[in-house]
N, C-alpha and C positions, 0 to 999 in steps of 0.2 A: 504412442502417447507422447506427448509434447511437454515431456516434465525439463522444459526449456533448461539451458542452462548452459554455460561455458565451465570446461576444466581447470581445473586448478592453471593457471599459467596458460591455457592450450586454445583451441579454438571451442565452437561452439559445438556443442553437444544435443543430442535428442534426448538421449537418456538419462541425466542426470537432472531435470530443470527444476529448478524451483526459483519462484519467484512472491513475495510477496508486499502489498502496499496498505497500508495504514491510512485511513482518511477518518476524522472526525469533526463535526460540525466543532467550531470553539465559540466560549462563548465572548471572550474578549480578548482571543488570541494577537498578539501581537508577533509574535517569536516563534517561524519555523526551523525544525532542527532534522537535519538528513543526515541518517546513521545507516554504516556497514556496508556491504556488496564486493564489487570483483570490480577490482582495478584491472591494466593489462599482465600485469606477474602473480598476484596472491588476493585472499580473502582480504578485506579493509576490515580497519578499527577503526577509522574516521568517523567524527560526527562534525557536523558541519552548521551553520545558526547566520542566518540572515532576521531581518527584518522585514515583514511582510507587506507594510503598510507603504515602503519606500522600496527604490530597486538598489540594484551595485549585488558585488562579489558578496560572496559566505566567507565570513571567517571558520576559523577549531574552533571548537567548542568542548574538545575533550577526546579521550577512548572508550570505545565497548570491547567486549569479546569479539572478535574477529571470523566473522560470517556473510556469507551471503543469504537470499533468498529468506528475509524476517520480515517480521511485521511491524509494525508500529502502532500508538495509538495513546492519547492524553487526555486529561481532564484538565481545569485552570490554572494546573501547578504543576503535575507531574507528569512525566513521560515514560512511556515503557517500552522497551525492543523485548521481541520472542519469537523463538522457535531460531528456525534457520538452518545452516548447511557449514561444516566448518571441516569434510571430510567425512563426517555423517548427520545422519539429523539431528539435530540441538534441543535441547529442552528449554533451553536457559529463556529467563525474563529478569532483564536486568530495568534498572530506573535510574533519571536523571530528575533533577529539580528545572524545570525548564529555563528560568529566570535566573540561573546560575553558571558558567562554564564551569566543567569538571569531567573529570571519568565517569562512567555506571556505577552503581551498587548493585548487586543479588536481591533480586526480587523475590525469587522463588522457581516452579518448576511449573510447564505446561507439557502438553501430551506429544512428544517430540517428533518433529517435523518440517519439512519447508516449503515452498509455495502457496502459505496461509496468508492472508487477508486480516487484517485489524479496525476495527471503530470502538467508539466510545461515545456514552453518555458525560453528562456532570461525573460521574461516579462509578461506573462501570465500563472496562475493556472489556472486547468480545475478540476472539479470534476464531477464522472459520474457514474450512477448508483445507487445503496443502496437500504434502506426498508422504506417503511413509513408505510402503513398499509397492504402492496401486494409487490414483487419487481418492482422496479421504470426505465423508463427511461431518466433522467432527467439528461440532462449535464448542468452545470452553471460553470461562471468564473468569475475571480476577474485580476485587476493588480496587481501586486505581491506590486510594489511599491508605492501603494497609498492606503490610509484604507477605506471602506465603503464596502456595503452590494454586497453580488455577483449579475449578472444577466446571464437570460437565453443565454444559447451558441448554445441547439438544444437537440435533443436527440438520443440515440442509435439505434442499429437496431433494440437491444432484452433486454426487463426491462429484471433485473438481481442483487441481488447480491454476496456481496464475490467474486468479482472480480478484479482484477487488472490494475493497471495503469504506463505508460513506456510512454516514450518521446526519441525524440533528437533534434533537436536545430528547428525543424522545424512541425513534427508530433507527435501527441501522439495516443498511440495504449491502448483502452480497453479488454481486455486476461481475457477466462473462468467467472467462477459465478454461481449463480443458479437463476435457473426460476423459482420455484416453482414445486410443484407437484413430482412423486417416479418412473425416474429419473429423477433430476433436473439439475444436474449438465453439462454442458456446452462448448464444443470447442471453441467456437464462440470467436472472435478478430476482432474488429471496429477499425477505424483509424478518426481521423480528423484532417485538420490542424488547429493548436491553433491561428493562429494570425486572422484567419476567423472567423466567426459565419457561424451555419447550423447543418444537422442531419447526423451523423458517417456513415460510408460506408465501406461494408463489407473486410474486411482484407485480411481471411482465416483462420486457423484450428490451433488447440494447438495439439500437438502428443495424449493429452488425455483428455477427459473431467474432468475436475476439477474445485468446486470451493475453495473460503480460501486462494488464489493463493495470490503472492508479484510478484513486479517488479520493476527490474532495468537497465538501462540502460547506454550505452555510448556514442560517435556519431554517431554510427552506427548500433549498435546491441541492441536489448533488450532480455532480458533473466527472462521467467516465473519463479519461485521458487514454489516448495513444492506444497502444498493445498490437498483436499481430493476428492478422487475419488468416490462420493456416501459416502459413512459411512466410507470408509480406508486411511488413510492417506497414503501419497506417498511421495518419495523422490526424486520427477522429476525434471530436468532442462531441458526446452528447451529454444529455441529461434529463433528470427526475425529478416531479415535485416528491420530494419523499414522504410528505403525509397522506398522500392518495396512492393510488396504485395506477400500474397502467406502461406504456411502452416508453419507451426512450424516445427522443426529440433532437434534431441536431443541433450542436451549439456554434460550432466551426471548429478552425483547423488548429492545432500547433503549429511551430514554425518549421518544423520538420517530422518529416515517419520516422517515430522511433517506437520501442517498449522495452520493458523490463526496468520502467520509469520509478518514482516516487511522487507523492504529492501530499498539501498539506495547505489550510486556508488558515484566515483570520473570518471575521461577518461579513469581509468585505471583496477580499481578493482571493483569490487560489492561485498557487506556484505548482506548476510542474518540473520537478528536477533531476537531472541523472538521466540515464538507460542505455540503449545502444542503439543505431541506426543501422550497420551489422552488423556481422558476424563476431566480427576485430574491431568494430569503432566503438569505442565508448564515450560517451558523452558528460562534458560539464556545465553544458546548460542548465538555464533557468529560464521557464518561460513564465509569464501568468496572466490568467483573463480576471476580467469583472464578475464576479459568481452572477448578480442580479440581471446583464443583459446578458445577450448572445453575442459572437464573434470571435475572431482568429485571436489567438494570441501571442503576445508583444516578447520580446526579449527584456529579460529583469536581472539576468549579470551571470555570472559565473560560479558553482561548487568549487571548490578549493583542488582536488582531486578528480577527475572522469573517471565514472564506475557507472557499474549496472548493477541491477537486482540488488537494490539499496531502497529505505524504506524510508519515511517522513514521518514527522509527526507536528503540533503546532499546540503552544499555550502561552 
C-alpha cells in the first residue's frame, strides 16, 4: 500500500503515507491560504496566503498545529485544517478567519486520520477518505460556521488514500488514491451531495490512475492536479464537469511531475502549490491554469517554505 509519505526528517517512505488536499469551489474567493506538510527536517506549522487573482510569492499568514498529510477546506469566510500526521494520526480541526492573518483556533475533533481529502459547500465541510491503520472509507462533516466535533456523512465506494477533493456550490467529487496493495493506485471519482448525508456514488474515471492527486475547482469544472502514477510522478491535469457525471478529460500539463501537492481556486483561477518532484525534492512552487479553458500551466511565484503533503484551502 502506497500510504506515501516521508519520515520525520528521513527520506521517503512506503509505509507511513498520508497525504491530503482540500479543494472547494469558492464563491468569491479571493485569498488562497496553504497550511502544514513536511519541510526537509520536521512536520510544518506554516500557513502561507497569496492572492489568487494576481501572481508573486505567498506571504505567513500565521501557525497551525504542526502536521503533515491534512486536509483542507472553506466556505466565504472560514477555513478549516483536519486530520493529519504529527507522529500519529490527528484528530484535530482547527480554523482560521480567511480574510485575517493569525494562528488556528480549536475547531473541534474528526475521526483521526491522514491522507483524507476535503471540499466544501457554502456551508458544509466534507472529509473523505485517509489511513488509519488499512485505507479508510469514511466521509464525515462539520459546519463550516459553528465549532464542535464532525459527524459521520457515509462513506465512499472504495477505502482509499491520497486522494482528492473538488466541489462546487452543490457536489463534491472524491478523484483517484490508493487502496492498498502493487497496483494500488486508482481512477476511481465518487460524488455526493454535501448538504445530504448518505454513501458516494460512483462518478466515473480520471484519464489515469493516480494517487497524491490535488483539486480544485470552480462552479462548474473541477480540475485533478499532478500525483503519482505507481512510483512516477506525473504532470497531469484533467478534469470534470461536476454536475454531470462521467470520465475525466485532459486539461494539460503543470510545469513539472510532482505530487503530494495542494490546491485551491477563486471562479476564476486554480493554484497548484507545494509537493515534491522526489523522493528529497521538495517543492515551493506555485503554478495556476484558467479553471474555464484548457492548457498547461504558467508559473504564479513561490510558497514561503518547500514542503510537501500540505493542504490549501481558498475564501
Amino acid at each position: 500500500m502506497k500510504i506515501y509519505g516521508t519520515t520525520k526528517g528521513g527520506a521517503e517512505s512506503k509505509k507511513d503515507w498520508g497525504v491530503a488536499f482540500g479543494g472547494a469551489a469558492a464563491t468569491s474567493a479571493v485569498r488562497g491560504v496553504i497550511g502544514g506538510g513536511l519541510d526537509s527536517t520536521t512536520y510544518s506549522n506554516v500557513m502561507d496566503f497569496f492572492t489568487i487573482e494576481t501572481t508573486g510569492d505567498a506571504e505567513d499568514f500565521g501557525d497551525l498545529t504542526a502536521r503533515r498529510a491534512l486536509a483542507a477546506f472553506a466556505d466565504a469566510t472560514r477555513g478549516c485544517f483536519c486530520g493529519g500526521y504529527d507522529g500519529s494520526n490527528s484528530n484535530i480541526i482547527e480554523y482560521i478567519t480567511v480574510a485575517t492573518e493569525s494562528d488556528t483556533t480549536d475547531f473541534g475533533d474528526l475521526t483521526a486520520r491522514r491522507a483524507l481529502a476535503g471540499l466544501a459547500d457554502a456551508t458544509r465541510g466534507c472529509c473523505g477518505g485517509g489511513y488509519i491503520s488499512s485505507a479508510s472509507d469514511i466521509i464525515d462533516y462539520v459546519t463550516i460556521d459553528t465549532t464542535g466535533n464532525a459527524s459521520d456523512f457515509g462513506d465512499l465506494t472504495q477505502a482509499r488514500n491520497a486522494l482528492a477533493g473538488l466541489a462546487d456550490a452543490t457536489r463534491g467529487c472524491f478523484c483517484g488514491g490508493d487502496i492498498g496493495g502493487s497496483p494500488g493506485s486508482v481512477t476511481t471519482i465518487d460524488y455526493i451531495t454535501i448538504d445530504t448525508t448518505g454513501n458516494a456514488t460512483d462518478f466515473g474515471d480520471l484519464t489515469v490512475d493516480r494517487w497524491g492527486v490535488a483539486g480544485l475547482a470552480d462552479a462548474t469544472r473541477g480540475v485533478i492536479c499532478g500525483g503519482s502514477e505507481e512510483s512516477t510522478r506525473t504532470n497531469i491535469l484533467d478534469y470534470i464537469t461536476i454536475d454531470t457525471t462521467g470520465n475525466a478529460t485532459d486539461f494539460g500539463n503543470l510545469t513539472t511531475q510532482f505530487s503530494n501537492t495542494s490546491a485551491c481556486a477563486d471562479t476564476t483561477r486554480g493554484c497548484i502549490a507545494g509537493g515534491s518532484s522526489t523522493a528529497t525534492t521538495y517543492l515551493n512552487n506555485i503554478d495556476y491554469i484558467t479553471i474555464d479553458t484548457t492548457g498547461n500551466a504558467s508559473d504564479f511565484g513561490d510558497l514561503t517554505v518547500a514542503r510537501n503533503q500540505l493542504a490549501g484551502l481558498a475564501a
